[in-house]
C-alpha positions as CSV (number, residue, x, y, z in Angstrom):
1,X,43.8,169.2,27.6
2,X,46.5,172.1,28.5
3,X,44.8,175.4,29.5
4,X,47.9,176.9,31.1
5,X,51.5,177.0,31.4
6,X,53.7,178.8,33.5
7,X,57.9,178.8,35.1
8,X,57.5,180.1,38.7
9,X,60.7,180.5,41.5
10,X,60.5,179.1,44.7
11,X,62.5,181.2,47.2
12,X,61.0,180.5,50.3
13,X,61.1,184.6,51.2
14,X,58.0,184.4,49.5
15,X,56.1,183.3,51.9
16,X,55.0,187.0,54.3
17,X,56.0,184.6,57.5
18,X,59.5,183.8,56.1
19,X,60.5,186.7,53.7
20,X,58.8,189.5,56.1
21,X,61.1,192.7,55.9
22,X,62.9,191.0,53.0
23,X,59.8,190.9,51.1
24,X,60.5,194.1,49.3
25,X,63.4,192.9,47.5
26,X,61.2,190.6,45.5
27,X,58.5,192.8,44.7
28,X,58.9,192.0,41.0
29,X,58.7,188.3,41.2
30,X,55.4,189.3,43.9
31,X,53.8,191.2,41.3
32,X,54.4,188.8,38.5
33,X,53.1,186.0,40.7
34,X,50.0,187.3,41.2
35,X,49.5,188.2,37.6
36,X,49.9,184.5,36.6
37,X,47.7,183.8,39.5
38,X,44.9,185.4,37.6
39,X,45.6,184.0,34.5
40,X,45.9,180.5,36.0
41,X,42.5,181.0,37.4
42,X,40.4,182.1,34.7
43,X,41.6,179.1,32.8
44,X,40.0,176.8,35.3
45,X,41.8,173.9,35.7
46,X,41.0,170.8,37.4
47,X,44.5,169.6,38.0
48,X,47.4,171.6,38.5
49,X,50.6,169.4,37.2
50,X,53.8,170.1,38.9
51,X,57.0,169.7,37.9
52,X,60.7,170.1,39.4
53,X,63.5,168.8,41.4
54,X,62.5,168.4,44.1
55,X,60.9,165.9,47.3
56,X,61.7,162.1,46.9
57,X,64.1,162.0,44.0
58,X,65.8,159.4,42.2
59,X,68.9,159.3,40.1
60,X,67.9,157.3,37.4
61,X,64.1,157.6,36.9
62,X,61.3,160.0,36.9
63,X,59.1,159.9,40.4
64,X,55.4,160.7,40.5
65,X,53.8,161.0,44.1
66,X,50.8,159.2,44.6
67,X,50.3,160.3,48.4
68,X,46.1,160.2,48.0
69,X,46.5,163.8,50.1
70,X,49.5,165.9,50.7
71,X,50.6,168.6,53.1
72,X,52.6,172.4,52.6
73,X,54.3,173.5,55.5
74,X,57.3,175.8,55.7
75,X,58.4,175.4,59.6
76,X,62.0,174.8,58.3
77,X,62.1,178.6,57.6
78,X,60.2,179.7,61.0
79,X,56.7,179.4,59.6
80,X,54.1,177.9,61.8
81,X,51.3,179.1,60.9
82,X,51.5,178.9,56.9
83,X,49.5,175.2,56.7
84,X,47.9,173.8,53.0
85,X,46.1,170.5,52.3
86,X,45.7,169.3,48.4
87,X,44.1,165.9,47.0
88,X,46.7,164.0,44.5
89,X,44.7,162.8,41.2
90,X,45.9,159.5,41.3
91,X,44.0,157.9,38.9
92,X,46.3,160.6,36.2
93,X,48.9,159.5,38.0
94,X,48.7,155.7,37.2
95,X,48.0,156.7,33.9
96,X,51.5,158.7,33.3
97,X,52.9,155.6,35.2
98,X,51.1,153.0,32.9
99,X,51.8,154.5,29.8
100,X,55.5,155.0,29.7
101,X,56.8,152.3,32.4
102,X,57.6,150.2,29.3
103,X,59.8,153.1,27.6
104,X,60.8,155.1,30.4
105,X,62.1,154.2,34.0
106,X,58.9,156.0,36.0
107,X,58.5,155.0,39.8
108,X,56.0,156.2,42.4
109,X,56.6,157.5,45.8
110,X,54.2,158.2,48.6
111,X,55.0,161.8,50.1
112,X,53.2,163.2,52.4
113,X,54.8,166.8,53.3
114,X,55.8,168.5,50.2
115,X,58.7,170.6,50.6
116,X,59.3,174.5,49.5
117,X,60.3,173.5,45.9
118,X,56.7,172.7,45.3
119,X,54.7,174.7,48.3
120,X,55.9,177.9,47.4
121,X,54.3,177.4,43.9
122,X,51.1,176.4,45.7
123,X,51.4,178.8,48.2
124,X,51.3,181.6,45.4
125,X,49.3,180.2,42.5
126,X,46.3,178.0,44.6
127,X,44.6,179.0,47.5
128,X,41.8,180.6,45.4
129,X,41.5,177.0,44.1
130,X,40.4,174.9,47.0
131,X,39.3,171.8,45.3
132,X,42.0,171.8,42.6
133,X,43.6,167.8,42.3
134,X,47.8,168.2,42.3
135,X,50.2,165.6,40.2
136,X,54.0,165.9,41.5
137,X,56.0,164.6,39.1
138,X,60.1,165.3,39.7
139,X,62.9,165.5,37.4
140,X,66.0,162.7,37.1
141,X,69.4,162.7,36.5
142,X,68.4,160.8,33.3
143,X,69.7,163.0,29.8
144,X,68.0,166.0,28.2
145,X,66.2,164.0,25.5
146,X,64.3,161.6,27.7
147,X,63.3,164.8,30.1
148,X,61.4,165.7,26.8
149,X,60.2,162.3,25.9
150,X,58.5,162.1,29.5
151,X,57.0,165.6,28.7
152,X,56.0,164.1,25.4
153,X,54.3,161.2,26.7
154,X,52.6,162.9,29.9
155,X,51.0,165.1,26.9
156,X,49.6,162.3,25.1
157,X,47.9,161.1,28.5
158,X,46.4,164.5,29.4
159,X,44.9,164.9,25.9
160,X,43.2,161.2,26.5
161,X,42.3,162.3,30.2
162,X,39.2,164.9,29.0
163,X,40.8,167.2,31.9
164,X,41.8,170.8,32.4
165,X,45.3,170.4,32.7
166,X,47.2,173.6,34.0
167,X,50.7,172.7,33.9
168,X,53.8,174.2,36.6
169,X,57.3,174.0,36.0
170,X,59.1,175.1,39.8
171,X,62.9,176.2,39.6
172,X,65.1,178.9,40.3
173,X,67.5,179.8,37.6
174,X,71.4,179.7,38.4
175,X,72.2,180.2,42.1
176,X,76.1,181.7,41.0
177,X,75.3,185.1,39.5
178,X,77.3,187.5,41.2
179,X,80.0,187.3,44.4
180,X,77.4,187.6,47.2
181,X,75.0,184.1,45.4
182,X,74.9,181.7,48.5
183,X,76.9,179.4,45.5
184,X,79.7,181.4,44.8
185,X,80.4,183.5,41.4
186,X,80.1,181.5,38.5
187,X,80.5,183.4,34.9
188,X,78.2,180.5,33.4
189,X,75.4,181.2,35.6
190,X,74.7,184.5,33.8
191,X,75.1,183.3,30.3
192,X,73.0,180.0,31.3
193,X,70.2,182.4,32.7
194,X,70.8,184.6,29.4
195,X,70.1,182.0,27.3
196,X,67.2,180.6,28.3
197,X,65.3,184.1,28.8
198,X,66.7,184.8,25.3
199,X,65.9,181.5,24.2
200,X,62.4,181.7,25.6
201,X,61.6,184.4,23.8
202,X,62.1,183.2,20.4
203,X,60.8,179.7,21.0
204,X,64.0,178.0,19.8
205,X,63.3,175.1,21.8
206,X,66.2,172.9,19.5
207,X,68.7,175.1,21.3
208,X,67.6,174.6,24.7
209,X,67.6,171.1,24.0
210,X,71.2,170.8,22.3
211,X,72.7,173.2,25.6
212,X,75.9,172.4,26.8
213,X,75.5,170.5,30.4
214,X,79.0,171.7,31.4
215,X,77.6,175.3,31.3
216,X,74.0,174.0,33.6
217,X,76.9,172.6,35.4
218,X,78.6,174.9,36.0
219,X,75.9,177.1,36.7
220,X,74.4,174.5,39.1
221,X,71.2,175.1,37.2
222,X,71.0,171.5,36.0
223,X,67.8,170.8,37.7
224,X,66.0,174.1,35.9
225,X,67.2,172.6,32.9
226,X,66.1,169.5,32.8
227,X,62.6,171.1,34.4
228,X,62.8,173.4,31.4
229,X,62.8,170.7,28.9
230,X,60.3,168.5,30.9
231,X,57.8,171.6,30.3
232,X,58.6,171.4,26.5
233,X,58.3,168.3,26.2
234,X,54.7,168.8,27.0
235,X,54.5,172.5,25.2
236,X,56.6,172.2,22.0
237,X,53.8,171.5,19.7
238,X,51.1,173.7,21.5
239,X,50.0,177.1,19.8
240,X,51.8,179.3,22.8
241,X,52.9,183.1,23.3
242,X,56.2,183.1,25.7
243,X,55.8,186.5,27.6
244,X,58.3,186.9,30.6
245,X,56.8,188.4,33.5
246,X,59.8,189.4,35.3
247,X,63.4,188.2,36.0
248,X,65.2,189.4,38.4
249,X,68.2,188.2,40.7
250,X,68.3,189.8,44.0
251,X,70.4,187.5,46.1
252,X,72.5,186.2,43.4
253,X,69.8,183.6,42.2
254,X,67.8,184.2,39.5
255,X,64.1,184.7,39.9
256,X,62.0,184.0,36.5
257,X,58.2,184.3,36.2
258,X,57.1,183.1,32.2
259,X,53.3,182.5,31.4
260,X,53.4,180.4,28.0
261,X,50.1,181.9,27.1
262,X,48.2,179.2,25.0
């Protein structure tokens, strides 16, 4: 079963060893993570299901990593010391894979080093978990309504599983919200972001799904999007409360934190 659901960020100035004096500028997003921190572990799960954009991709199908253990590191940014170790439940994993490799197109990869899209979740939300089991699943290229089939399907295989399920959706909103964004000014990246914290609010999932792609595209927030409705897809039909943590955008990105409080 589900017993949590959250939208996390993933800069990596997170992380004290990368972010140090810059730290300050995401005290909101800080604060908020460690309140879902909390929440995530009083729910006690036994697998923490992650999804995004991001590691081994592919254009056309949905990837699940089935690397038996996987590694967090962020010496990319200047981080050597920041290390984490998780076990994959790969036995879930060949379940999502047996289950819908007949309707969807679902491959598996075997990554070992999981980059910042996914470690900075981790980083945040479960070292007070030690012997919590990860599944990585990453988003496609594929269209909006197969991005909520999937999420459909992986529901249907978590109920069968008897498992506490806490469920992750990584992404950063638009990277184009204002002239100094690392993207460039975009005007759709503030009515993309608008939308879904307004959207969020009132649960109107149907308009989330019926979104114009030229305005994710535009905003360059097409991966958050499809990892939005990926995270409905398993949600929709739960009993939730939407309660935004915090947003905020100080480099031109935006930062959300949402617990979908079941």
């Amino acid at each position: 079963m589900i017993v949590f659901a959250g939208l996390v960020p993933h800069p990596p100035l997170l992380i004290p060893e990368v972010g140090k004096n810059n730290l300050n500028s995401l005290k909101q997003t800080i604060e908020s993570y460690q309140r879902l921190e909390q929440d995530l572990y009083a729910s006690k799960p036994e697998v923490l299901l992650l999804l995004g954009k991001f590691g081994e991709t592919s254009e056309q199908a949905f990837v699940i990593n089935q690397k038996p253990k996987v590694k967090v590191e962020f010496k990319n940014f200047g981080d050597l010391l920041t290390k984490l170790e998780f076990d994959t439940d790969l036995a879930l994993g060949y379940k999502i894979r047996e289950a819908t490799e007949t309707t969807l197109p679902v491959i598996l990869s075997a990554q070992e080093n999981l980059d910042y899209h996914v470690g900075v979740a981790l980083y945040a939300l479960a070292q007070h978990l030690p012997h919590i089991k990860i599944v990585n699943i990453v988003s496609s290229h594929l269209d909006a309504q197969m991005h909520v089939k999937f999420g459909e399907e992986i529901k249907e295989i978590i109920n069968q599983s008897g498992k506490r399920i806490a469920v992750i959706a990584s992404c950063d909103l638009s990277p184009k919200l204002s002239h100094e964004s690392p993207a460039g000014f975009a005007p759709e990246g503030q009515e993309f972001d608008q939308l879904i914290l307004k959207k969020f609010a009132s649960k109107d999932f149907k308009a989330l799904l019926e979104l114009n792609p030229e305005i994710a595209k535009k905003a360059e927030a097409e991966n958050a999007w499809k990892t939005i409705l990926l995270l409905f897809g398993l949600i929709k039909n739960l009993n939730y409360t939407p309660e935004q943590l915090s947003y905020e955008a100080p480099f031109g990105i935006g930062y959300l934190v949402e617990n979908f409080r079941l």
